[in-house]
Every structure is written in C-alpha cells, then in structure tokens.
C-alpha positions in Angstrom: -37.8 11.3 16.6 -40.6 10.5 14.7 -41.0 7.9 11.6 -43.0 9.5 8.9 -45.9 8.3 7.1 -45.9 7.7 3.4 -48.5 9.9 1.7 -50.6 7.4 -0.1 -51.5 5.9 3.3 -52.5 8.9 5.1 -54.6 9.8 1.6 -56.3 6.9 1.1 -57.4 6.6 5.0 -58.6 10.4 4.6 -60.7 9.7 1.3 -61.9 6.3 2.2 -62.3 6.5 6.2 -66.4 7.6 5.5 -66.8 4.1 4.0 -66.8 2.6 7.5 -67.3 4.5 10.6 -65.2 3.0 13.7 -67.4 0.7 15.8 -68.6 2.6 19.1 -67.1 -0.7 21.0 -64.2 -3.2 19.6 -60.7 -5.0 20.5 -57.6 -2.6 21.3 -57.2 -0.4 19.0 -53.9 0.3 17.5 -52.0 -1.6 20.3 -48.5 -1.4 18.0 -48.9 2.8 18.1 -48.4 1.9 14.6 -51.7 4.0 13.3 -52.1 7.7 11.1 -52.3 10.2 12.8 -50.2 9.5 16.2 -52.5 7.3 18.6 -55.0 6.7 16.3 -57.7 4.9 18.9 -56.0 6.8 21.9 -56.8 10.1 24.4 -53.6 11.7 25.8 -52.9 14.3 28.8 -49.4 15.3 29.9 -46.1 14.5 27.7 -47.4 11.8 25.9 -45.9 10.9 23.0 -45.1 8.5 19.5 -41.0 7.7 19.4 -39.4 5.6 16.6 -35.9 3.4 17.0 -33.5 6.5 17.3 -35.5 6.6 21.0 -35.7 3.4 22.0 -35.9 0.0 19.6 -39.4 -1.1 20.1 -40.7 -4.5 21.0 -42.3 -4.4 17.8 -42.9 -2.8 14.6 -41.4 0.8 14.0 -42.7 2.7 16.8 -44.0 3.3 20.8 -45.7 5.5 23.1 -43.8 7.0 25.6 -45.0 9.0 28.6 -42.9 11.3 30.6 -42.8 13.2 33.8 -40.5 15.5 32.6 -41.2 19.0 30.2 -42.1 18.8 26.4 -38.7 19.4 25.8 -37.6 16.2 26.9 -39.4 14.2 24.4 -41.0 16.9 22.4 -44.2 16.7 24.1 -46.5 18.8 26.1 -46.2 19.6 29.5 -47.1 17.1 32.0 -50.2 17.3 34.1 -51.1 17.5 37.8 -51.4 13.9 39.6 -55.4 14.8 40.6 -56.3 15.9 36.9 -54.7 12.4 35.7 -56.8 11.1 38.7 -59.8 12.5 36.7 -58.3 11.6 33.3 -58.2 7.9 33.9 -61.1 7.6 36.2 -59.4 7.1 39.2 -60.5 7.5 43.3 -59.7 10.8 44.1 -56.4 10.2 46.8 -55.1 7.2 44.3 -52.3 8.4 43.0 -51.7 12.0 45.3 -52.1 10.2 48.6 -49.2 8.0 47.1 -46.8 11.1 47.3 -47.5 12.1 43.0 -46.8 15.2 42.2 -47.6 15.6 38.0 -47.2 12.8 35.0 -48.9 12.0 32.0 -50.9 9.3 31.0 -52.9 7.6 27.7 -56.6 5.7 28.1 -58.7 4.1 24.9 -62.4 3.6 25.7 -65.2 1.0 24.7 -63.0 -2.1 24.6 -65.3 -4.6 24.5 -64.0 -8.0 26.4 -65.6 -11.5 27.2 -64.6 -12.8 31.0 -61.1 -14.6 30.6 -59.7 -12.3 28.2 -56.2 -11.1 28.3 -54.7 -7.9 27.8 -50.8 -8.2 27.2 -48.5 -5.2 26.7 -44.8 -4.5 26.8 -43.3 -1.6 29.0 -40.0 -0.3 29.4 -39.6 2.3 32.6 -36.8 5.0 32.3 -35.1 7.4 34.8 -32.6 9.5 36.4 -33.7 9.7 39.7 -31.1 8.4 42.6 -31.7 5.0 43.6 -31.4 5.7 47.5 -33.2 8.8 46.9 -36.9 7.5 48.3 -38.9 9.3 45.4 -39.9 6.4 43.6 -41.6 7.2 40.4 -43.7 4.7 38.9 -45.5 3.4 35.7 -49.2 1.6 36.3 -51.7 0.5 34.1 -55.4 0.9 34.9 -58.4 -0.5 33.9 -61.7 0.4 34.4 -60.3 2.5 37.1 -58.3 -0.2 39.0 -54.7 0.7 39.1 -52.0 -1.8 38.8 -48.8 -0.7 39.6 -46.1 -1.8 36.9 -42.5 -0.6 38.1 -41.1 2.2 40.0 -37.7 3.7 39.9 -36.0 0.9 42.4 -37.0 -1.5 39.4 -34.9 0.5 37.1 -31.4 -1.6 37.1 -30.0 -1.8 34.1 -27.8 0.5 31.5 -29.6 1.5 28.7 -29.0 -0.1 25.2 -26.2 1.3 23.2 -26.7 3.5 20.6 -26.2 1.8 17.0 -24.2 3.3 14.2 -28.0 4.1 12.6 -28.6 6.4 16.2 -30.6 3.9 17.6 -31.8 4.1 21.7 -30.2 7.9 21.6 -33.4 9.0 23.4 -33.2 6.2 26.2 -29.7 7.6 27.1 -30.7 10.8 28.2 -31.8 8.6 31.4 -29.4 7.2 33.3 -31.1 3.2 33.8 -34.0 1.4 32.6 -36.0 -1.4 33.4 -35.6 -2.6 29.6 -38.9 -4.2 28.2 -41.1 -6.2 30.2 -44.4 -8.4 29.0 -47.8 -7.8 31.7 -50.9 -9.5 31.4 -54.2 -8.1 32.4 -57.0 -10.7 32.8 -61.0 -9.4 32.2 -62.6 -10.8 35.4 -66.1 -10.4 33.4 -68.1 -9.4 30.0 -68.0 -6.1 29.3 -66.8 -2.5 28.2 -63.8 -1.6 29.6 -61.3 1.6 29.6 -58.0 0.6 29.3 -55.2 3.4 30.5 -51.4 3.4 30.7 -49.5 6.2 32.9 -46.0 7.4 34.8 -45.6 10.0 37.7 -43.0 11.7 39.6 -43.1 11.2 43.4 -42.3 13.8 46.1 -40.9 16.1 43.6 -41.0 17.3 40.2 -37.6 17.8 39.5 -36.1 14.2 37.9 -37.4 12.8 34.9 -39.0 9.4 34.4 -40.5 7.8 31.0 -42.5 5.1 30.6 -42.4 2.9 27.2 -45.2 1.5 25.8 -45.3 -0.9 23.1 -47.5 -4.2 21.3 -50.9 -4.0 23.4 -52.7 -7.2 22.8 -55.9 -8.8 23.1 -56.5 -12.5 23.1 -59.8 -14.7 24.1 -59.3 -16.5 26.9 -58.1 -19.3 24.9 -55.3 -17.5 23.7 -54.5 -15.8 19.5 -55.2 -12.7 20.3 -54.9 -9.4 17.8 -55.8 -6.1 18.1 -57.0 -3.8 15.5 -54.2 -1.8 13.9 -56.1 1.0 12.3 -59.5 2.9 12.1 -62.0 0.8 10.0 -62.0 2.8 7.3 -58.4 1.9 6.3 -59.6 -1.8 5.8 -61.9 -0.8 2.8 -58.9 1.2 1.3 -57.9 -1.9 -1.4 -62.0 -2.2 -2.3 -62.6 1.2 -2.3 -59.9 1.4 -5.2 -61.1 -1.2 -7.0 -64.5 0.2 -7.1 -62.7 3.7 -8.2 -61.0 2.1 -10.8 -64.3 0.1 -12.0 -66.1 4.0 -12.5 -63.2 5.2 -14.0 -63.4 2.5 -16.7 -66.8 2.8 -17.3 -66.6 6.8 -17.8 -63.8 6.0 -20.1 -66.1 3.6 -22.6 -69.1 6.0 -22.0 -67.0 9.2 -23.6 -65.4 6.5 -26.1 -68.6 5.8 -27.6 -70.0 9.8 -28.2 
C-alpha cells in the first residue's frame, strides 16, 4: 500500500543531496510524509508506517503515516514496542503512559524544530479500531512535545463507519477496523523560543490483543501570526533544478573544448 517514487527524483536527491547539508535546527520537516525515502525528517519505533489512498484518502497529498498497535502484518510494519521503551523513545516521565494501563504501541518524533513563542503546530489525525466500545480498554493516540503528552482520542472517540472503498480500492486498509474517528485538525501552540521535539504515538490499553491505528497526515507550522509551511524535503532536493543547470553549463563547455582539438 505504498505509492512509488519516480526514479529521477530519488536520483537527483542522491546525487545532489551533498550540495546542502540539512540544517542541525529548522521548521517541520516533511509534515505531508510526502519525502524519499519514507519519513524523510522522521525516527520511528513500533509499526510505524507510510500508507497511500488504497489505506485511507489522506488529508492531503498522496500519502500518511500511520502507527499501529497491532503486528507488522497488519500494515506491513514492524512489531510494535513496549509502552516504557516508547516512554524512552519520546522522552517521556517514566509511569506516563504504563501507569495509564499501556501495554505496547508505536510512535514517530522529529528533533531540532526550531520555534519562536506563539507558534503553531497544526496536524491532522484520524484514530482507527476494533476494540468493543463498552469494553473499558481504551486505546489512544497523543501527541507530545518536548515531552508533554497531549492526549488526542481514545477508542470511545471512535464513532463512525469507515469511508467506503472506491472503485480505484480506496480506504481498503481503514476497513479492516471496525470505526474511526475520521480526520480531525489539532493545534499545538509553542509557549516559548526554542528547540523542540515534536512526537506522534498510539497504544493499546489493558491488553495487547485488539488493534488500533493512528493516521497522521499535513503537520504544519505557522508564526504566530498565522501562513505557516513546513519543509517538504531534505535541503539538498531544493538545489536539484541549479545543480542541473550547472551540469548542463560543464557539459557544454567540455563539448566546445573537444570541438576545437
């Protein structure tokens, strides 16, 4: 369920990524998950992965991260990952997410986003699942930052019927769980200057048994005034157009040169 990359892309980032290394600190990077190779910009632990449409359409552009609780072979994944070693993994207070009643999950972080106070962070997220409503073990997605964990949903915010699968197969990942939340818009706000670590992550609670996904999709930064962007790809990719013309330039010249012997 994954949308390929065409060649000349993934080329000309190899070949030209030396031109310009990636800033230690910047704005999101690759917020759409639209970056070569998968997360570009992005650590992972657990069954993280990138899905295209025939999982779920994203919010925007062609593709989305989604996290599971459930085995690799659920979204083709890894494994997930004990609650304590995501505990470690995003930085969290030992007791954060276990003395909540989390068993395992999986989670994504990016570090060294640089933000002024009044910034925003705005994201989409979509939480799947198949556990009983009445059953008490309610799963949940949460965002941190810097440590701080926000909860996002949990499996009691999980109403509705997935979206139907279109005659192109279309949201056939999503219906392997029986509801979803369907996309939802959260905004962080930086309470100061700094460098931050920005994570995203979903657990199972009480047991390890039922399946949950969280969907992640068009992470954003803006100023506090609003217009914000995040950075698509590595810096290197930027140069690709000059780093052509400046190919093509040499090329030239080498061409005259032997010409004239």
């Amino acid at each position: 369920m994954r949308t390929r990359f065409k060649l000349g892309m993934a080329v000309g980032a190899i070949a030209l990524g030396f031109v310009a290394a990636k800033p230690a600190s910047a704005a999101v990077v690759n917020g759409g998950f639209e970056g070569f190779p998968d997360f570009t910009g992005w650590q992972t632990t657990g069954n993280s992965t990138i899905q295209a449409g025939d999982f779920r359409v994203p919010v925007e552009g062609s593709q989305q991260a989604v996290l599971a609780t459930g085995p690799g072979a659920t979204t083709g994944g890894s494994n997930p990952v004990s609650a304590a070693t995501l505990e470690t993994f995003l930085g969290l207070g030992g007791g954060t997410l276990t003395g909540a009643g989390a068993t395992e999950g999986s989670a994504i972080k990016q570090l060294t986003i640089s933000a002024a106070a009044g910034d925003t962070i705005t994201f989409s997220y979509d939480l799947a699942t198949n556990e009983p409503r009445q059953q008490g073990n309610n799963d949940f997605g949460f965002v941190t930052l810097n440590g701080v964990l926000t909860k996002l949903a949990d499996t009691t915010n999980a109403t509705n019927a997935p979206p139907a699968i279109d005659i192109s197969g279309n949201n056939a990942g999503i219906n392997a769980f029986a509801r979803e939340t369907g996309y939802q818009t959260f905004t962080l706000t930086v309470g100061a200057a700094g460098t931050y670590t920005l994570g995203f992550g979903v657990v199972d609670v009480g047991d390890t048994l039922v399946d949950t996904a969280l969907l992640i999709d068009n992470v954003v930064q803006a100023p506090g005034g609003g217009g914000g962007s995040t950075v698509p790809l590595p810096a290197g990719v930027y140069v690709l157009p000059l780093g052509l013309a400046l190919a093509g330039l040499y090329s030239a010249k080498l061409r005259r040169a032997a010409a004239a012997v």
